[in-house]
C-alpha positions as CSV (number, residue, x, y, z in Angstrom):
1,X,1.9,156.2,-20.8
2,X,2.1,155.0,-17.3
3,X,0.7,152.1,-16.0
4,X,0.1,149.8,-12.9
5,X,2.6,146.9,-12.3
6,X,1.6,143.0,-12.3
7,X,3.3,143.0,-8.6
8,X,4.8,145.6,-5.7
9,X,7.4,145.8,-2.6
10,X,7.7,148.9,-1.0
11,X,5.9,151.0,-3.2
12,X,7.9,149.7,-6.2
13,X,6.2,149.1,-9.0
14,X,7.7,146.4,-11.3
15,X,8.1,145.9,-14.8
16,X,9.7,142.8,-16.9
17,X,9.9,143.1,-20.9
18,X,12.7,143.3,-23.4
19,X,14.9,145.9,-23.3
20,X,16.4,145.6,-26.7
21,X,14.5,148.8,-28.1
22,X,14.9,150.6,-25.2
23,X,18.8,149.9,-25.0
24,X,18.7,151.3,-28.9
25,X,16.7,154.6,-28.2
26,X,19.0,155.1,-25.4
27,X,22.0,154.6,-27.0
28,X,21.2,157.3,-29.7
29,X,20.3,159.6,-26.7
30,X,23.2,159.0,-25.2
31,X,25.2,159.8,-28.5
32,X,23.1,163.1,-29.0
33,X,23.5,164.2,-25.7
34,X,27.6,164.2,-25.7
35,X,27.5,165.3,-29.2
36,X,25.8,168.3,-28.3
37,X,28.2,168.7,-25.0
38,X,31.3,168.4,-26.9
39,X,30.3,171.5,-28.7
40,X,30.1,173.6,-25.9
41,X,32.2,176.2,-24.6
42,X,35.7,175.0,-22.9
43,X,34.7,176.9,-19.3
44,X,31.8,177.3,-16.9
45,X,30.1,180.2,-17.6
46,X,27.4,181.8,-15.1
47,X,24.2,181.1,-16.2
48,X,21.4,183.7,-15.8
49,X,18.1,182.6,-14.4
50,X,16.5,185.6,-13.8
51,X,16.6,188.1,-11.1
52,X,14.8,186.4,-9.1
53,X,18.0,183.9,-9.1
54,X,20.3,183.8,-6.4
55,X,23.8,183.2,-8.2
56,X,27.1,182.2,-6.2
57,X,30.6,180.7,-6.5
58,X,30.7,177.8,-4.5
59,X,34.3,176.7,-5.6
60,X,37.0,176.9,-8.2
61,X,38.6,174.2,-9.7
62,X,40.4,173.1,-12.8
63,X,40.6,177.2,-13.1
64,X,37.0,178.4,-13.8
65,X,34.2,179.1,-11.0
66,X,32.1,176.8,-10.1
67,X,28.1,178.4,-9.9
68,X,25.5,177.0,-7.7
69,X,21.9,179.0,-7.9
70,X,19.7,179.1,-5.2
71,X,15.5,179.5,-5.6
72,X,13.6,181.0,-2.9
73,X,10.6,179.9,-1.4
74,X,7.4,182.1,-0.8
75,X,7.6,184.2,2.6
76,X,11.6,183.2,2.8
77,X,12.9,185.1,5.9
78,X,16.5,184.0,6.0
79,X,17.7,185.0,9.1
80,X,15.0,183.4,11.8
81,X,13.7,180.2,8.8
82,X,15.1,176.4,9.4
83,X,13.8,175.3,6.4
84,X,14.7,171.8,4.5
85,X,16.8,171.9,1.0
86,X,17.7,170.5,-2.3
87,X,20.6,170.4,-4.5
88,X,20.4,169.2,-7.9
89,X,22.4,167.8,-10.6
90,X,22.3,167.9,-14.4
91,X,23.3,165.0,-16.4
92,X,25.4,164.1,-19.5
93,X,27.4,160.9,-18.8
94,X,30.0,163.0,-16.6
95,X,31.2,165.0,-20.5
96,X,28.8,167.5,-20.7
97,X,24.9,168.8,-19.7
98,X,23.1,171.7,-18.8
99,X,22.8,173.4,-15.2
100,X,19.4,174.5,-16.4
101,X,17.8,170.5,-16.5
102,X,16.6,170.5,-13.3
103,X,15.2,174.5,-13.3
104,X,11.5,172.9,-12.8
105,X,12.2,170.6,-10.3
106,X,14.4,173.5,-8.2
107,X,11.1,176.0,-9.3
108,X,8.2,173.8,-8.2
109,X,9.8,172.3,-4.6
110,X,10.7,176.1,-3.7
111,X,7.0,176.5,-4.2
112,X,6.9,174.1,-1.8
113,X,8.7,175.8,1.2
114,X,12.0,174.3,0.4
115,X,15.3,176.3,-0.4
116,X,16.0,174.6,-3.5
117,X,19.4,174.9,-5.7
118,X,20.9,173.3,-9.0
119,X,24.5,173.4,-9.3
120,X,27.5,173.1,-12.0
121,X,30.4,171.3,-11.8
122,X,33.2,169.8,-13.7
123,X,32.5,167.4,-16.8
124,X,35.9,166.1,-19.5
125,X,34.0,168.6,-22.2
126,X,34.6,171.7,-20.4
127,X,37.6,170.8,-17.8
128,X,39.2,167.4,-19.8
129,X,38.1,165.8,-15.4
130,X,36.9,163.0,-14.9
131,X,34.0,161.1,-12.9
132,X,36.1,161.3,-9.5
133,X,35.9,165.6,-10.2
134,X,32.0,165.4,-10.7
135,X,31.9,163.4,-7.6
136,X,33.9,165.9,-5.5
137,X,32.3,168.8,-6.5
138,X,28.9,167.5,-5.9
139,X,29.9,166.8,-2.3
140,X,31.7,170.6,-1.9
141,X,28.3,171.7,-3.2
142,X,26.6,170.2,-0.5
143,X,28.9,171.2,1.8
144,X,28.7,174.6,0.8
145,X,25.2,174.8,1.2
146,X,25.9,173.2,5.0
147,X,28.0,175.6,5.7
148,X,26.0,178.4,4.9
149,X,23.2,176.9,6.8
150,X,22.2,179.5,9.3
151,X,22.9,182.4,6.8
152,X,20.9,181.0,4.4
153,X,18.0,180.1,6.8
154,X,18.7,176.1,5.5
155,X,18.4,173.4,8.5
156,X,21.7,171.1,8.1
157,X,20.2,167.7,8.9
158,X,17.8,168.3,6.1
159,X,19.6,168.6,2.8
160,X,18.8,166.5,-0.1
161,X,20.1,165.7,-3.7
162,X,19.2,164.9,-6.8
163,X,20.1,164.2,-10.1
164,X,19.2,162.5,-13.4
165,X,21.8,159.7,-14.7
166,X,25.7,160.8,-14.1
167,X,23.9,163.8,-12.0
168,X,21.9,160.9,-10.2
169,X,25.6,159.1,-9.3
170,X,26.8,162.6,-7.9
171,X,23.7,163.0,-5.6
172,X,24.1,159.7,-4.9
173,X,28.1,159.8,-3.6
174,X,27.1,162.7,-1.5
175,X,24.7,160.4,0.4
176,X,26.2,157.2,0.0
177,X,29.7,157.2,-0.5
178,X,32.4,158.5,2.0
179,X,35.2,159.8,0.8
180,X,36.4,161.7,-2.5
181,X,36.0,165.2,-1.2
182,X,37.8,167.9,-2.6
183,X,41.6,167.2,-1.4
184,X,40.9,170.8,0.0
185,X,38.1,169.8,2.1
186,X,38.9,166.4,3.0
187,X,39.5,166.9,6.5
188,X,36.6,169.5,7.1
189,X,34.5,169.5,10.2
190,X,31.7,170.0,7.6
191,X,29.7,167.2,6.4
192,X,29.2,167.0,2.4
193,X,26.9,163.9,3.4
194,X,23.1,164.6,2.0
195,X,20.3,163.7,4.5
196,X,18.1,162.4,1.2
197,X,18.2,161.9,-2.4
198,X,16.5,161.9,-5.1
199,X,17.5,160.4,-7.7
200,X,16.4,159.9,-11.6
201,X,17.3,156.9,-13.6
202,X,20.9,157.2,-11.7
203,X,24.0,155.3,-13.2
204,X,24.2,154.3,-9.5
205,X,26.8,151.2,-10.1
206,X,30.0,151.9,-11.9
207,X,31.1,148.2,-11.0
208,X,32.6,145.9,-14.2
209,X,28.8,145.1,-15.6
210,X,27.8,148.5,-14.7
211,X,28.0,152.1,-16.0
212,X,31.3,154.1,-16.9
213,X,33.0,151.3,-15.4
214,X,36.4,151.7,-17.6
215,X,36.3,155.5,-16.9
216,X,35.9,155.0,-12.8
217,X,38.1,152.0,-12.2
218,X,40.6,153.9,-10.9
219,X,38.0,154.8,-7.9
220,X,36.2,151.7,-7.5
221,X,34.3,150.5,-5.6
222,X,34.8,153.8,-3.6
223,X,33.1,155.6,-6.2
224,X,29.9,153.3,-6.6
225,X,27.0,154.0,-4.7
226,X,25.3,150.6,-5.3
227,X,29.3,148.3,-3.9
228,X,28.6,151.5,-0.7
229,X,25.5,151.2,1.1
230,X,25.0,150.8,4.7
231,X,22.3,151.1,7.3
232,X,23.2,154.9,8.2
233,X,22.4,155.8,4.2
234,X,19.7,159.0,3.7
235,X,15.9,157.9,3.0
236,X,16.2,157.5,-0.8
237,X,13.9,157.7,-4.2
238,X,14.5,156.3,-7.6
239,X,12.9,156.7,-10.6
240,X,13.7,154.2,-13.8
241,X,12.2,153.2,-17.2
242,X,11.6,149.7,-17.5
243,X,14.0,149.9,-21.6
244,X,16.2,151.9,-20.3
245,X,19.2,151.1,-21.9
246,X,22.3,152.3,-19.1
247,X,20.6,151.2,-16.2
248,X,19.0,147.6,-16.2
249,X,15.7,147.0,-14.1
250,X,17.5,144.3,-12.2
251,X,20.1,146.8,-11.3
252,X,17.4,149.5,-9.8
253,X,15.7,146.3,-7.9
254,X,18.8,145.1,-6.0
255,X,19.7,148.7,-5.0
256,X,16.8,148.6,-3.8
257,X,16.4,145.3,-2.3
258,X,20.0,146.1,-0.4
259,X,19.2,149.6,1.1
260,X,16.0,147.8,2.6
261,X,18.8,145.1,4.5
262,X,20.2,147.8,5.6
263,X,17.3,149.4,7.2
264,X,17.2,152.6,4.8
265,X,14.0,153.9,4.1
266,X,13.4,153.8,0.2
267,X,11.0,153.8,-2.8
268,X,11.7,152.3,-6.6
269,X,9.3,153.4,-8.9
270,X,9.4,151.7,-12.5
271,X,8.0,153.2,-15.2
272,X,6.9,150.7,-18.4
273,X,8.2,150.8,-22.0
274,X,10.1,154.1,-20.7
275,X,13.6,154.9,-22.1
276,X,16.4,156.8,-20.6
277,X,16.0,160.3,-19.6
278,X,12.4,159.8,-19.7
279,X,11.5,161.9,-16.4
280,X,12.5,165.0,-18.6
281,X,9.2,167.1,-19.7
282,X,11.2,167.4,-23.4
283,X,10.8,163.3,-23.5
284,X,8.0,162.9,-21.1
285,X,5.9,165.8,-20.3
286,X,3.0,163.3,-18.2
287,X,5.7,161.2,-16.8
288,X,7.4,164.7,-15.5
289,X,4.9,165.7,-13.8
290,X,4.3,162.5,-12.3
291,X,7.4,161.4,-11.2
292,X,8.0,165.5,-9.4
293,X,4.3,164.8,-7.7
294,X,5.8,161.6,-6.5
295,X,9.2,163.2,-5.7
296,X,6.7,165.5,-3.5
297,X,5.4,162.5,-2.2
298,X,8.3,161.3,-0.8
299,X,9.3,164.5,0.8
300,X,6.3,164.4,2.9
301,X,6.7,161.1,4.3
302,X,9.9,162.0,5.3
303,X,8.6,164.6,7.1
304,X,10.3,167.7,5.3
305,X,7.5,169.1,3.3
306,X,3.2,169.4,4.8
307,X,0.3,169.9,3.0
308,X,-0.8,168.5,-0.8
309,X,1.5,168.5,-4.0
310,X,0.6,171.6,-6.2
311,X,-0.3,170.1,-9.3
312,X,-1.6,173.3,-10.7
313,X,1.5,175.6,-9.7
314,X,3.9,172.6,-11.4
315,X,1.9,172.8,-14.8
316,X,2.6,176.2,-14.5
317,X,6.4,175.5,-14.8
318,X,5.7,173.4,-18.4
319,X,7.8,174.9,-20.8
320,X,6.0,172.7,-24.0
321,X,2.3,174.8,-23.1
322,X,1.3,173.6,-26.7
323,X,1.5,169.8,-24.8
324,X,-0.2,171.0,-21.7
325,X,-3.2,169.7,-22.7
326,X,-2.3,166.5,-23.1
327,X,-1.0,166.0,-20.0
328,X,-4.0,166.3,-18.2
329,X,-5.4,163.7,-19.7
């Protein structure tokens, strides 16, 4: 359930309890989640959304292709359109995850005029990489995107990313951190920088008390978004469970607190008792919905989307209907 914090700052509501159960439930997610990774297929493999699905290679590394999918929005007219756009991020602790976790999300905000995408990329299940691979192909996805700007009717001061946990950390290099491109790409003309993110319980500092730290020592800080902020960082949105296990709340507060010194517009947004992975509709069908009406929220104030959220159209998406109901509650 969610509920109303004892105390705000800047639209952050705030949430103090212990996290012991919360850091247990998490910890058998966790384990399930890589489990389940480890078991899959050694190469990326194209994924098919549907016809309606725009599928393209937008690299190759580590000797398979790397797909990113693109979702249309109504009344799309490529060629003459400057529209805003979104590239999300799957996550599974940098070893595994599924390019169809953020399907909804890339659904309901090209609903919303946007030219929205999800993209692969290399995880140590599939191509035995590590986080500094993740990181690289998140920001060649954005550049790719970039580049294809005017093709793809995409204005290139208006792309965002997102991500849940390790996908959170690769949206948030692409915004945050400079450097660890492709070696490839390093010295393109072509921004990979995002112009916003969105990110979902993010595993956003890899310093020694934070996430993944022994596995991204080798790239730290460079490769911590939290050890990287500055004033010229995107407009930024963060979404957290107060027992989440991988990312403390006091973590999520001084990111927070430190993009606001630096003059970055940005939103933390608590939710209570909630573990990690909790935004997904499979864990959390009312926190779903609420967390994508505030992501729509955000979008808005920013500028890049008009009009109201489309609650009804975003139901629509629900792929539990037998739980539908008691959402609206």
């Amino acid at each position: 359930m969610l509920t109303s914090g004892a105390r705000s700052h800047s639209g952050t509501l705030c949430f103090h309890e212990s996290r012991f159960m919360g850091a247990f439930i998490s910890a058998l997610i966790l384990f399930a989640v890589l489990h389940q990774t480890h078991l899959q297929a050694a190469e990326t493999t194209r994924h098919d959304f549907g016809s309606d699905i725009t599928a393209t290679v937008y690299r190759k590394a580590s000797g398979d292709d790397l797909w990113i999918y693109r979702f249309d929005p109504p009344n799309y007219r490529p060629e003459t359109d400057s529209r805003p756009a979104v590239v999300f991020f799957f996550g599974g602790g940098w070893t595994g995850g599924s390019v169809t976790q953020f399907e909804q999300h890339a659904r309901y905000l090209a609903s919303r005029g946007m030219v929205s995408f999800v993209a692969d990329y290399r995880v140590r299940s599939r191509q035995k990489t590590g986080p500094d691979a993740c990181v690289a192909d998140g920001k060649s996805a954005v550049r790719w995107i970039r580049s294809h700007a005017k093709e793809l009717g995409i204005d290139p001061a208006r792309i965002a990313a997102g991500g849940g946990s390790a996908g959170g950390h690769v949206a948030a290099t692409t915004g945050i951190c400079p450097g660890l491109d492709a070696p490839e790409e390093s010295g393109s003309e072509i921004s990979s920088r995002s112009n916003a993110l969105l990110l979902f319980n993010p595993v956003y500092d890899n310093g020694p008390d934070g996430y993944g730290h022994d596995r991204a020592k080798q790239w730290f800080p460079a490769i911590s978004p939290a050890h990287n902020i500055s004033e010229d960082d995107p407009p930024t949105i963060v979404f957290l469970g107060t027992q989440d296990g991988l990312i403390p709340v006091s973590t999520a507060e001084k990111f927070q607190s430190d993009l606001e010194a630096a003059g970055v517009t940005a939103e933390l947004h608590l939710y209570e008792g909630e573990p990690h992975g909790f935004f997904n509709e499979s864990r959390n069908q009312q926190a779903f919905l609420d967390t994508v009406i505030k992501t729509d929220a955000f979008l808005a104030r920013i500028g890049w989307l008009s009009g109201q959220a489309d609650e009804k159209f975003l139901r629509s998406l629900l792929k539990q209907p037998g739980a539908r109901q008691k959402a609206t509650k």
